[in-house]
N, C-alpha and C positions, 0 to 999 in steps of 0.2 A: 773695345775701348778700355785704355788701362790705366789713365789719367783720372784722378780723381777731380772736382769742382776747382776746390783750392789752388792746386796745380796748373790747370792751365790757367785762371785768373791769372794767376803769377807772372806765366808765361808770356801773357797777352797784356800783361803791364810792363815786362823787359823786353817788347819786342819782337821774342822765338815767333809770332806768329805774324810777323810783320804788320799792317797795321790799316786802319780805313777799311773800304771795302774788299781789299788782296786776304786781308785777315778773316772777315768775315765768309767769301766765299772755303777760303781752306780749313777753319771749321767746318763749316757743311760737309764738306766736299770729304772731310776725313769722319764723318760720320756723327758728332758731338753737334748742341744745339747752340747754337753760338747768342740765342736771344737770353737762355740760360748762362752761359759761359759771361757776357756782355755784363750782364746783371749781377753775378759776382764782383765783377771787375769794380765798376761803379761800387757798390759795398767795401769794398776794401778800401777804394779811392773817397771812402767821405761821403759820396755825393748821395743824397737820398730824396730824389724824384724818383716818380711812377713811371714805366714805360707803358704807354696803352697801344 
């Protein structure tokens, strides 16, 4: 894995990673934890609820 946090946040707020659940299975599925990856995202975008 060569992407850093930051970077796929990005990614996965423009898009590159398509979006819903398509996005989240191709996270996994490329090996990154998308509950992590998800959780940045949400932090960049503002939003500051808990995922339990």
């Amino acid at each position: 894995m060569g992407k850093n946090l930051d970077d796929l946040a990005r990614e996965v707020i423009n898009g590159t990673w398509s979006n819903g659940e398509e996005h989240h299975a191709h996270l996994n599925a490329t090996g990154y934890n998308y509950d992590m990856v998800q959780s940045r995202v949400n932090a960049k975008l503002g939003y500051s609820f808990v995922l339990q």
